[in-house]
C-alpha positions in Angstrom: -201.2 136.7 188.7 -199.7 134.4 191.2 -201.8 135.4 194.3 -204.7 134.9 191.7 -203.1 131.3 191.3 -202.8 130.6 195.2 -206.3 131.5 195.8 -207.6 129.1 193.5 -204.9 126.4 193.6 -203.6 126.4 197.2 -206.6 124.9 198.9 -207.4 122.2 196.1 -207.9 118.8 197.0 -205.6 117.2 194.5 -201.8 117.2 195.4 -200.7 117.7 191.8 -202.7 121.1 191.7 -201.4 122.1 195.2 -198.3 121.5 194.0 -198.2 124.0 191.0 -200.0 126.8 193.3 -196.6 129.1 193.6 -196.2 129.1 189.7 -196.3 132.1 187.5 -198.9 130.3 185.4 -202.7 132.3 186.6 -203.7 128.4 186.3 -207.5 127.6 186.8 -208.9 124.4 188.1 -211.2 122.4 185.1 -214.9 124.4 185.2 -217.0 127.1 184.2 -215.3 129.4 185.7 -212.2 128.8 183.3 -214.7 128.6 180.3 -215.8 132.1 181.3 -213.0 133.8 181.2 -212.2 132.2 178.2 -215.6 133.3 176.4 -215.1 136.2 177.8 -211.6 137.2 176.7 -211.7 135.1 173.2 -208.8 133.3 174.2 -207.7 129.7 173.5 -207.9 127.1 176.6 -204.5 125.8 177.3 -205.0 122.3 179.2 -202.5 120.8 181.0 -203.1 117.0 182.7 -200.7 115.9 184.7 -200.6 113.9 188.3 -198.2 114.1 191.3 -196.5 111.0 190.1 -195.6 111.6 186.9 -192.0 112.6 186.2 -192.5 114.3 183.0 -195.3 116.4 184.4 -192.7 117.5 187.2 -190.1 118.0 183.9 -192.9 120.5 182.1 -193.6 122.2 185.1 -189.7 123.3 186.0 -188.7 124.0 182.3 -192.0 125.9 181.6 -194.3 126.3 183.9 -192.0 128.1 186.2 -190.3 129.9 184.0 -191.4 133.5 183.9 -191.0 134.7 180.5 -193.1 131.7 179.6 -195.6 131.6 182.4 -196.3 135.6 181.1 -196.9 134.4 177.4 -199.4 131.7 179.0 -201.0 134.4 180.7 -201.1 137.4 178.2 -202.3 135.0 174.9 -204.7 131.7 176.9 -206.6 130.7 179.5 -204.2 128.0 181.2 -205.9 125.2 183.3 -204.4 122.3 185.4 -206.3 118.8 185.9 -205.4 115.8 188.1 -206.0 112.7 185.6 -206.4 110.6 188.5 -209.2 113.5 190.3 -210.7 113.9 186.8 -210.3 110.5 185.1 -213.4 111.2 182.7 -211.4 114.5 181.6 -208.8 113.4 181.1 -209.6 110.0 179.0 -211.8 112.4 176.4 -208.7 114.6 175.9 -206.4 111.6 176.0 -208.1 110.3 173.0 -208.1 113.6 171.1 -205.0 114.2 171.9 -204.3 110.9 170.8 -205.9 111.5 167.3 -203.8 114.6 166.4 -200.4 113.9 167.8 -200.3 109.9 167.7 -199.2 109.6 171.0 -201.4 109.9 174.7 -199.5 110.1 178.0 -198.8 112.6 180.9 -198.3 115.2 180.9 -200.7 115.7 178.0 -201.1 119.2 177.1 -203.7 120.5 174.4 -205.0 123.7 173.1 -208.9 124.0 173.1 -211.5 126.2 171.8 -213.3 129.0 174.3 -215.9 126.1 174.6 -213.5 123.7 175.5 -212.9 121.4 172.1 -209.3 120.4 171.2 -207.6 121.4 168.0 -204.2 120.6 169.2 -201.7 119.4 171.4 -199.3 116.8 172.1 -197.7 115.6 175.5 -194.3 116.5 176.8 -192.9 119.9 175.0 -189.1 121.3 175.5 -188.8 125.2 176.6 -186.7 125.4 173.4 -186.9 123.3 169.8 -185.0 120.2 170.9 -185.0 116.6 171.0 -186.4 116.9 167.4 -189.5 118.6 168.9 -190.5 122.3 168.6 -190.0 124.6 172.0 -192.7 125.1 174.0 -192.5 128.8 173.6 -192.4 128.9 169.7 -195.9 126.3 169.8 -197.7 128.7 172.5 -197.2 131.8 170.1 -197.6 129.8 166.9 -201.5 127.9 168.3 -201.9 131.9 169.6 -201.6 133.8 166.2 -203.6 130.9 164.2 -206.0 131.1 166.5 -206.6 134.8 166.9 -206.1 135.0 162.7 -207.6 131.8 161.3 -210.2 131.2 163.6 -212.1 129.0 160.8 -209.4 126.9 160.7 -209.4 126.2 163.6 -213.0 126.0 164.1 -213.1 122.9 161.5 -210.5 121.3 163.0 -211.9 121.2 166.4 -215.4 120.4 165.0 -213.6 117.1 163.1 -211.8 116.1 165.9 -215.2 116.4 168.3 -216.9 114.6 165.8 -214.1 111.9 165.3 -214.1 111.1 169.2 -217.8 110.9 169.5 -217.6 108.6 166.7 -215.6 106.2 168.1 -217.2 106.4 171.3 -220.4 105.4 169.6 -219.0 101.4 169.2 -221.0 101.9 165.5 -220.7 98.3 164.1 -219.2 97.0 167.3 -222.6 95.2 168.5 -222.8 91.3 167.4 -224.1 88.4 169.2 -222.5 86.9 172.6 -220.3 84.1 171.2 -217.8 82.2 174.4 -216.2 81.4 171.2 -214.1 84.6 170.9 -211.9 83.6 174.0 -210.2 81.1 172.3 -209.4 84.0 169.7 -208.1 86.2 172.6 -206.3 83.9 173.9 -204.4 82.7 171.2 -203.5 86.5 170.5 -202.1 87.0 174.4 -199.6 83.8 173.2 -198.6 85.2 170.2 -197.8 88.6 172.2 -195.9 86.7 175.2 -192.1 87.3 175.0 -190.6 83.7 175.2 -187.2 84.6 176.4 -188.5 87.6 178.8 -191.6 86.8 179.9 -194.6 89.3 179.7 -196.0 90.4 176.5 -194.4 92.4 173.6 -191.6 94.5 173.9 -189.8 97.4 175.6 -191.6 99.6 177.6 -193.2 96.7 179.5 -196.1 96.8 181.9 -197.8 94.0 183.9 -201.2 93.0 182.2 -203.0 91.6 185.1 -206.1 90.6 183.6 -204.1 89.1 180.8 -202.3 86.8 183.1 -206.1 85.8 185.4 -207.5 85.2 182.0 -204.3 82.7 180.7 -204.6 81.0 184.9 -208.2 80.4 184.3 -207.7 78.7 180.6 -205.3 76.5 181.8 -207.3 75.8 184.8 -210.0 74.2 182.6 -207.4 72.9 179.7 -204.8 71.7 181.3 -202.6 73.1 178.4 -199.0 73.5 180.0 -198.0 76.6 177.7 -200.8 78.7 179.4 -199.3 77.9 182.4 -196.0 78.3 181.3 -197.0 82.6 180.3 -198.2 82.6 183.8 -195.2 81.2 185.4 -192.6 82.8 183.4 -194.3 86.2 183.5 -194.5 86.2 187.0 -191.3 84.2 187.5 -189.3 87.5 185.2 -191.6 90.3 187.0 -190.3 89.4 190.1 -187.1 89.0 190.0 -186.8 92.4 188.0 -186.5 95.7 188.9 -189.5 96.6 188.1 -190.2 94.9 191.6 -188.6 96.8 194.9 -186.6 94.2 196.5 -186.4 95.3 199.3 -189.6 97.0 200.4 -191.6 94.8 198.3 -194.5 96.7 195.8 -194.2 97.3 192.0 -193.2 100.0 189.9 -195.5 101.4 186.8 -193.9 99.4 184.5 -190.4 98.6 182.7 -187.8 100.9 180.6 -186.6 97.7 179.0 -187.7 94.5 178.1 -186.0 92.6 181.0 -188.0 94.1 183.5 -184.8 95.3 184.9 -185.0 99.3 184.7 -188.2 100.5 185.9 -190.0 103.7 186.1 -189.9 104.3 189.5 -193.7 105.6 190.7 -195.5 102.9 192.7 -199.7 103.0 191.4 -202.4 101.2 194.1 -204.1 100.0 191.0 -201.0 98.0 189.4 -200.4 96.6 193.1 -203.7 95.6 193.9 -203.9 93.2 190.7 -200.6 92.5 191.1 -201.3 90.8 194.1 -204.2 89.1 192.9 -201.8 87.4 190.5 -199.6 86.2 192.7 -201.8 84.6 195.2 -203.7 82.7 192.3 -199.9 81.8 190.5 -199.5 80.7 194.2 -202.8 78.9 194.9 -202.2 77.0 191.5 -198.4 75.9 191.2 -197.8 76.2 194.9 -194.6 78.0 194.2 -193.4 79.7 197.3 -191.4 82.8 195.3 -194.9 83.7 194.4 -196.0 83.8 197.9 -192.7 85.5 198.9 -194.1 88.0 196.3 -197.5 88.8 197.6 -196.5 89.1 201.2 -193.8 91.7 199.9 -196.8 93.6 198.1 -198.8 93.9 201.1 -195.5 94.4 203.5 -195.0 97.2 201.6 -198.4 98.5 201.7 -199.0 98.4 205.3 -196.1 100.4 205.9 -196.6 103.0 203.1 -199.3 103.4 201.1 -202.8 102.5 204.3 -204.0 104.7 206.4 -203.6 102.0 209.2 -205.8 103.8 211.9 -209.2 104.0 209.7 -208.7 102.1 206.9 -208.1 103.4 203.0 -205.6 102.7 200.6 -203.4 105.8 199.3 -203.1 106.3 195.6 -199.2 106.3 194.7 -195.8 106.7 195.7 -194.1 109.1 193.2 -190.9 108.0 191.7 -188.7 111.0 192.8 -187.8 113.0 195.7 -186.7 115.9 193.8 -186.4 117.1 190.5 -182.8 116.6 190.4 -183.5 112.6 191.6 -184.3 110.4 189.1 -185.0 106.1 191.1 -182.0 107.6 193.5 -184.4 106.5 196.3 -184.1 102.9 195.2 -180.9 102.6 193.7 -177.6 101.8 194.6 -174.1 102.6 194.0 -171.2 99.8 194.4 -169.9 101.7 197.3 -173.2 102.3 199.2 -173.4 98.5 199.4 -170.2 97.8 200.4 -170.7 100.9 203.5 -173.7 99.3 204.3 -172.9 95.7 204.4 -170.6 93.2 206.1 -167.4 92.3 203.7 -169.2 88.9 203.4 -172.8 90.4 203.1 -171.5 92.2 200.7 -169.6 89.3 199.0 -173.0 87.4 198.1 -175.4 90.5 197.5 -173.0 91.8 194.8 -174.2 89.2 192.4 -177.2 88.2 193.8 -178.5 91.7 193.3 -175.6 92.8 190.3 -174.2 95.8 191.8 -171.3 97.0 190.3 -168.6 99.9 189.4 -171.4 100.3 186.5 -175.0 100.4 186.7 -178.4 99.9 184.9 -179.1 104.2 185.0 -178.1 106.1 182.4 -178.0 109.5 183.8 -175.8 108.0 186.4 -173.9 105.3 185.6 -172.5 104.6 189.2 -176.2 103.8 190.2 -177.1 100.3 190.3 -181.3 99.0 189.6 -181.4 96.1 192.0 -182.5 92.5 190.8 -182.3 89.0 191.1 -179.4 88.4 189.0 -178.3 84.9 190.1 -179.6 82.1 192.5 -178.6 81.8 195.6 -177.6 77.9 194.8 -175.7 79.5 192.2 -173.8 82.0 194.3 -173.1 79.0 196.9 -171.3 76.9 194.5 -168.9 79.7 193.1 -168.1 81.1 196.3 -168.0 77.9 198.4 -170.3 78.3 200.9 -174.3 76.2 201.4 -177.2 77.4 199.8 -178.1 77.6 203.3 -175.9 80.6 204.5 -176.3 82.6 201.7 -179.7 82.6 201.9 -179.3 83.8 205.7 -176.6 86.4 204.3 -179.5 87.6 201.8 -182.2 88.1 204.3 -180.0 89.5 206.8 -179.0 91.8 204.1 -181.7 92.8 202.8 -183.0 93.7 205.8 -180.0 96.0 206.7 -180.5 97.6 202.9 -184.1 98.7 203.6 -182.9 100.2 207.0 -180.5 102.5 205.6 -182.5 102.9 202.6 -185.6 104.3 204.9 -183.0 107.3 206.7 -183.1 108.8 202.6 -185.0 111.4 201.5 -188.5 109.2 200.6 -190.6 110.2 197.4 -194.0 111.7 198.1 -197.2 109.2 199.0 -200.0 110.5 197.7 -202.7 109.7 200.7 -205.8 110.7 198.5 -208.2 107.9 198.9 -209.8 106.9 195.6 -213.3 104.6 195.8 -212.6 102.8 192.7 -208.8 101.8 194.1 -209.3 101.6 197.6 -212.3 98.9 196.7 -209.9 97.0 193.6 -207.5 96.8 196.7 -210.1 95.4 199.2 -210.8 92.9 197.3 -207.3 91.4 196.3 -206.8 91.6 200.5 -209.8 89.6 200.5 -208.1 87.5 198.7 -204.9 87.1 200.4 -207.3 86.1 203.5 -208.5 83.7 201.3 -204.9 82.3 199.9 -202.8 82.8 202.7 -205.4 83.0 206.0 -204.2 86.6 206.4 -207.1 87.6 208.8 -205.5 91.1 209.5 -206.2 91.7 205.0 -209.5 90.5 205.7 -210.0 92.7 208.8 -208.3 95.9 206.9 -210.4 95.1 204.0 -213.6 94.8 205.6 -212.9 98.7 207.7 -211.9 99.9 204.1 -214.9 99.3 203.1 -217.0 100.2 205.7 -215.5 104.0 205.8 -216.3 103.8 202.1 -220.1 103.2 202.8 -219.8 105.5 205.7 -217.7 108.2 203.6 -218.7 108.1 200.1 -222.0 106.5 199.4 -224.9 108.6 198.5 -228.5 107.6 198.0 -228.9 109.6 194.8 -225.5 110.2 193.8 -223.8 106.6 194.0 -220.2 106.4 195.3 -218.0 109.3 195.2 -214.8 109.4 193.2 -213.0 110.2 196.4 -213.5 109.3 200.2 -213.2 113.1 202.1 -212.2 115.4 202.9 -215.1 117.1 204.1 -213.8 120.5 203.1 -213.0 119.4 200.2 -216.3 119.0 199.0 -218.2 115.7 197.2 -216.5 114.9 193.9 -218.8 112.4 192.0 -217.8 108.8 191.3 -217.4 107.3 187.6 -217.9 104.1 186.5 -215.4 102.4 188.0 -215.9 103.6 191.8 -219.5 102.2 191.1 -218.9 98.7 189.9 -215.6 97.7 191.5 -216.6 99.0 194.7 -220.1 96.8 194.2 -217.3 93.9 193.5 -215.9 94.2 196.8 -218.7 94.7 198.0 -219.7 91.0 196.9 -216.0 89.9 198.7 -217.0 91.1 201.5 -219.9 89.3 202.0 -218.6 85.8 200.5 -215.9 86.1 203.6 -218.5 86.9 206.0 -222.0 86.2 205.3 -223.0 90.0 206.4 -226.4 90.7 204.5 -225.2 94.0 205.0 -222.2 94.0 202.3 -224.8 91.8 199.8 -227.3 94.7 200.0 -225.0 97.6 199.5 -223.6 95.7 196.6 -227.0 94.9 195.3 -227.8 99.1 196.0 -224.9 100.1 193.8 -225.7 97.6 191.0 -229.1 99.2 191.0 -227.4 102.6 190.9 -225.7 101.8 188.1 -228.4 100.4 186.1 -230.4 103.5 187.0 -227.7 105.8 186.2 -224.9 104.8 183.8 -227.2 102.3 181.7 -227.6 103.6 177.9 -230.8 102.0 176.9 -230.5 103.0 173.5 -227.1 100.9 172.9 -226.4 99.2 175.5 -223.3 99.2 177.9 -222.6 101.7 180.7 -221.5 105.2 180.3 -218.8 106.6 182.8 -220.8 109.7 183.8 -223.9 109.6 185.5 -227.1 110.5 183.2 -227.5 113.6 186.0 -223.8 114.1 186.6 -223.0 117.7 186.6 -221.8 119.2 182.9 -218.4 118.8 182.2 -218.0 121.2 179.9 -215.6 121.2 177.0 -215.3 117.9 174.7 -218.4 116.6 177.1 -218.6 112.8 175.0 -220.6 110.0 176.2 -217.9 107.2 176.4 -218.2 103.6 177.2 -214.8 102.4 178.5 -214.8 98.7 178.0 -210.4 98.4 177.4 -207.7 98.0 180.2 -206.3 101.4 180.1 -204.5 101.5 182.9 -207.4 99.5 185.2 -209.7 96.5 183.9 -212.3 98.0 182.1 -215.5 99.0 183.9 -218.0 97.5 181.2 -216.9 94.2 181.8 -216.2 94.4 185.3 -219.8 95.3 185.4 -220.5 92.2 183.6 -219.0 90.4 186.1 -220.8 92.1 189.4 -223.8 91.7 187.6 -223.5 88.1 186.7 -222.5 87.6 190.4 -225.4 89.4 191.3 -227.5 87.1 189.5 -226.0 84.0 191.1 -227.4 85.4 194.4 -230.8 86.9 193.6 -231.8 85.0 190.1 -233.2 88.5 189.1 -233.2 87.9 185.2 -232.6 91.8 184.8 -229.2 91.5 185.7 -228.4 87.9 183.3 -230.0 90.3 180.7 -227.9 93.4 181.3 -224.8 91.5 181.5 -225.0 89.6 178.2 -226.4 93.1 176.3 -223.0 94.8 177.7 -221.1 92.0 175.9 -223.0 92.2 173.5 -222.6 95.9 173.0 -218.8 95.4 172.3 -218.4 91.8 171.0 -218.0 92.7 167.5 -214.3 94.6 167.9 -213.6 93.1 171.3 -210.8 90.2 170.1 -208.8 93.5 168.8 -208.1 94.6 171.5 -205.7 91.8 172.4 -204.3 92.8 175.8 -206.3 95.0 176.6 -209.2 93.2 176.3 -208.6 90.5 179.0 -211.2 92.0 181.3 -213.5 91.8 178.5 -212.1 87.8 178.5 -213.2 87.1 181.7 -216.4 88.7 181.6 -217.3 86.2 178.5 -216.0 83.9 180.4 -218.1 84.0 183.9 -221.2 84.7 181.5 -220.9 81.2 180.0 -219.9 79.4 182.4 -221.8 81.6 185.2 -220.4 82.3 188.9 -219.5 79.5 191.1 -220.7 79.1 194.7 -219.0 76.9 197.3 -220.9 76.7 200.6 -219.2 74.8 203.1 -221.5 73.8 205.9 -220.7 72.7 209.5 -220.3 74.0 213.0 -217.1 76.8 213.2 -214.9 74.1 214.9 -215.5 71.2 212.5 -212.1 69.8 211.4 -213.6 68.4 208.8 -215.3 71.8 207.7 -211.9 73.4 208.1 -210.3 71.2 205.7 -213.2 71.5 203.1 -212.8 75.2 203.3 -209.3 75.2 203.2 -209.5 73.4 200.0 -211.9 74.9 198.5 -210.1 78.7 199.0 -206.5 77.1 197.7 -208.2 76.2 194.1 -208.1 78.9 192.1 -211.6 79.4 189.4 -212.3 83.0 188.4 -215.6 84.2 190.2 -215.8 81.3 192.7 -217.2 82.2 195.8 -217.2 79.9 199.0 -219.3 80.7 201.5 -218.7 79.5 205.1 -222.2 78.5 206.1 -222.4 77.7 209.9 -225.6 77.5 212.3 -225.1 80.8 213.4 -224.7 82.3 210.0 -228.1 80.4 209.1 -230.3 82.0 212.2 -228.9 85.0 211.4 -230.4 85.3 207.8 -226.8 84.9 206.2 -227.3 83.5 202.7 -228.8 85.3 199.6 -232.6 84.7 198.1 -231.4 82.3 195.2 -228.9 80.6 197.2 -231.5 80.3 199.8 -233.7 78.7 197.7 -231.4 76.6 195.9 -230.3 74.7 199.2 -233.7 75.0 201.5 -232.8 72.4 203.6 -229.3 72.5 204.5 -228.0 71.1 207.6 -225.4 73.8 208.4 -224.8 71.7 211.3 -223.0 68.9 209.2 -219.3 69.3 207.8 -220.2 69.1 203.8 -219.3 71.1 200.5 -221.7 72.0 198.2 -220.8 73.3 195.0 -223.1 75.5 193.0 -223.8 77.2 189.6 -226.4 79.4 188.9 -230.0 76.7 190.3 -227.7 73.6 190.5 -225.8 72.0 193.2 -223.6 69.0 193.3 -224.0 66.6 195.6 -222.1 66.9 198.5 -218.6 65.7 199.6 -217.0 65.5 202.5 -213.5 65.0 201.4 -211.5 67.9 200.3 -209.5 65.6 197.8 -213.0 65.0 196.0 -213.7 68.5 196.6 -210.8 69.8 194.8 -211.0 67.6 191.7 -214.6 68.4 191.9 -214.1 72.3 191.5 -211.2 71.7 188.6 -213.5 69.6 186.6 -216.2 71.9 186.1 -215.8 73.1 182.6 -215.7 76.7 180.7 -219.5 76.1 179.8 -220.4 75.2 183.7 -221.3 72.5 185.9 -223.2 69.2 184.6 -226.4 69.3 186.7 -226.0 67.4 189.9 
């Protein structure tokens, strides 16, 4: 059974399945081949989804998975098959919710029991080898779910049907349609306050992960309000998150999210996604308070992601960074013990990172007490006072420490990167480095960006087929794109040409949209579907879902919204108005409950009503005066503003887009003015980037008073 297992595992594209290849388990990768044998043998599916990162998956695979008298109970009484949820997001987030529905929990690794055909009728997530931990052994389930199957098939049979039934029903958003009403934000928003932890920052309690969108949405609010406690989320939040543990100190990035609800102990596994947004939100908590630890923040994000998780030479941006080295490590990587400090450090480094960090005889782990979680305990103001010394030095002492940590910390064994490029993360991370161009003037984010991008168009566009899920290998074959790698790589897309006026970018973004339309569009209901109407069968519980929530990403309904209210802005093709305000429409009955996760959907409602704004800043590229209208114009943070550098070279060369062409048909792009724009009105101009910035903050929620 194992060569069996090599031969159709060893050469798979996904790490996580590679991984698993020298089991006993006669695994299968997710197709018909699996459901054939299945048929074929009258034996119940087991599913296992897992991904490289996960440390539980890693857990199930040692106890279980690799143990031989269970691996040859697998193999005698199912029809075992392994999925990567991040290669097979769609699978996974049909038997996430079914799972879900029987067990009351989702999570990785998720493992389920399906019909021959593929339809659930149990499962849960992490099971023991033996009954423990109050849960049954893994063994006892496998040849319970085997007997009731083979003996009470109708049972069984009911079951599954129900729970089909029960998924496609709430898939169906039955009831969920209503009319577009802005209104609702204020009832999101006054449900992220109620959730925000006052003393911790973030929102609710422990676990704690960052809500990205949550936090955009709050900036933007207070942007047009002016109301200090929205600000005050934002700040704090940020403030807590980065100062935590749940932020590497020392190499800069974020981990998946919080043990506790002090942001202290994290889980260690480092997601693209999380980063990318991440970053978004500290550039625009920079852009608005002008608080240099934000700053400090971001530059550690993309410190961090230059080094580990790029492909430097051609451009991409890997997937994760797993937590673990080993199975027997559990954060050792990032942790410290008392007296690895003190060998690593000066006496007086050491005297001033102690508590700046608080490292001690006793740490934040629990497996290993000795192991120390670092985070900003104390100020270094603070530390100066009680040990006598400036602010000054110590915050010399910290750098050089810090510094000298990271060294010694690289020569450890590192946790595995997973360098698959995903289209729908690599283009959520083009765009946030678009934005640090724009924040911070970082040309070489722009210029990394821009040669993501263009290996995804070169890599993993089709004419028929949209974006792939993944960019290569070749050998690996073409694995379809979602939802997700359609619309925020159309987003990017949009970035890309806002920073450089390439009709190129515009079009491709504009051919994806279409795509979309074309492809994921239901006509009946409105809203997108994930899979394409011609994508290949997925066999098994195959669903139609809409995925409007932020679960773990912003949720690809709204964020088509968005590119297709941006889209709008440039072309004034009514289509796209119309389909965005349908999508909305489709989910604006039950959209305030979903609180958190629902912020996306926020900010769609948001740039609906008050539609995109465009900032073209016209003069010659060596205009001072231009320079300072574009500088302020970048540094004021508005959702969905765009500011377009418009010089007489980016004018003969057929730079701007049909509506914004029209719109300003006799600009002067050889005179240093700002224009700003929403949707077939323009301001008039200024030329002081004082005027300009009060200009851009007074422009309400609803939109600009015509000018």
């Amino acid at each position: 059974m194992t060569d069996q297992t090599e031969s159709r595992l060893k050469k798979s594209a996904s790490p996580y399945l590679r991984s698993a290849a020298h089991q006993p388990v006669a695994w299968y990768e997710w197709g018909e081949e699996a459901f054939s044998c299945a048929r074929a043998e009258d034996k119940p599916i087991l599913l296992d989804i897992g991904a490289v990162w996960c440390h539980w998956c890693h857990v199930i695979d040692r106890e279980s998975y690799e143990n031989t008298e269970i691996a040859a109970l697998i193999n005698q009484l199912f029809v075992p098959v392994k999925v990567d949820r991040d290669e097979r997001p769609d699978v996974d987030a049909r038997y996430q919710a079914a799972i879900s529905a029987i067990s009351g929990q989702g999570g990785w690794p998720l493992t389920g029991f399906l019909t021959a055909d593929g339809r659930p009728f149990f499962g849960g997530t992490y099971f023991p080898p033996e009954d423990a931990m109050g849960r049954p052994g893994f063994k006892r389930i496998l040849l319970t779910v085997a007997d009731t199957y083979k003996n009470r098939r109708p049972e069984v049979d009911k079951a599954a049907n129900a729970l089909a039934e029960a998924v496609a029903q709430a898939e169906s958003f039955t009831g969920a349609r209503a009319r577009f009403d802005a209104g609702a934000l204020a009832e999101l928003e006054d449900s992220l306050v109620r959730m925000f932890d006052l003393r911790n920052g973030g929102f609710g309690q422990a676990p704690k992960f960052p809500h990205a969108s949550a936090l955009e949405l709050l900036l933007e609010r207070y942007q047009t309000s002016r109301e200090k406690h929205l600000l005050a989320v934002v700040e704090s939040t940020l403030e807590k998150m980065g100062r935590g543990g749940v932020y590497d100190q020392l190499a800069g990035g974020f981990h998946r999210y919080a043990v506790d609800e002090r942001w202290i102990v994290p889980h260690f596994e480092k997601m693209s996604y999380d980063n990318s947004e991440l970053l978004k939100n500290y550039l625009h908590g920079y852009q608005v308070t002008q608080k240099p630890f934000f700053r400090e923040v971001a530059e550690g994000i993309i410190g961090w992601v230059n080094q580990t998780l790029s492909d430097q030479q051609r451009g991409g941006f890997y997937a994760s960074q797993d937590a673990d080295y080993s199975l027997e490590d559990d954060g050792d990587y990032f942790t410290w013990t008392l007296d690895e400090l003190r060998g690593t450090l000066t006496p007086e480094e050491a005297r001033v990172m102690e508590p700046y960090y608080d490292v001690g005889e006793r740490g934040e782990m629990h497996h290993n007490p000795e192991k120390n979680v670092l985070w900003i305990a104390r100020d270094p103001g603070e530390i100066a006072a009680k040990l006598g010394m400036t602010e000054a030095d110590v915050r010399l002492l910290v750098a050089r420490a810090k510094g000298q940590m990271l060294a010694v910390r690289l020569l450890r064994p590192a946790p595995y990167v997973d360098t698959t490029l995903y289209v729908a993360w690599n283009a959520m991370f083009a765009s946030a480095y678009l934005e640090a161009f724009r924040a911070l003037g970082r040309t070489d984010c722009r210029d990394f960006a821009l040669t993501t991008l263009d290996r995804i168009l070169a890599e993993a566009w089709n004419d028929d087929r949209g974006f792939a899920h993944r960019i290569g290998p070749a050998e690996a074959g073409w694995l379809d794109g979602v939802l997700d790698d359609q619309v925020f790589t159309a987003g990017a897309l949009l970035d890309a040409y806002e920073v450089t006026l390439d009709r190129r970018y515009f079009e491709a973004a504009e051919r994806a949209i279409e795509h979309t339309l074309a492809k994921h569009w239901d006509a009946e209901g409105g809203g997108f579907f994930d899979r394409s109407a011609d994508a290949r069968p997925m066999g098994g519980l195959d669903v139609r879902r809409k995925p409007v929530q932020d679960s773990p990403t912003p949720g690809p309904n709204a964020i088509a919204a968005i590119a297709l209210d941006r889209l709008y802005g440039y072309t004034g093709k009514t289509l796209y108005r119309e389909r965005a305000e349908q999508t909305l429409e489709t989910f604006a009955g039950i959209a305030p409950q979903y609180g958190l996760f629902g912020a996306t959907y926020g900010l769609a409602t948001l740039l609906h009503e008050r539609h995109a704004l465009q900032v073209v800043i016209t003069g010659k590229g060596d205009d001072p005066v231009a320079a300072r209208l574009e500088q302020a114009a970048t540094s004021t943070y508005r959702f969905g503003k765009a500011v377009l550098r418009v010089t007489p070279e980016r004018i003969s060369a057929d730079g701007l887009a049909p509506a914004l062409k029209q719109t300003i048909p006799h600009l002067r792009a050889d005179t240093a003015q700002a224009l700003v724009c929403v949707e077939t009105t323009c301001q008039p101009p200024v030329t002081e980037p004082e005027k300009l910035t009060a200009l851009l903050l007074e422009i309400p929620a609803s939109g600009a008073a015509a000018g």
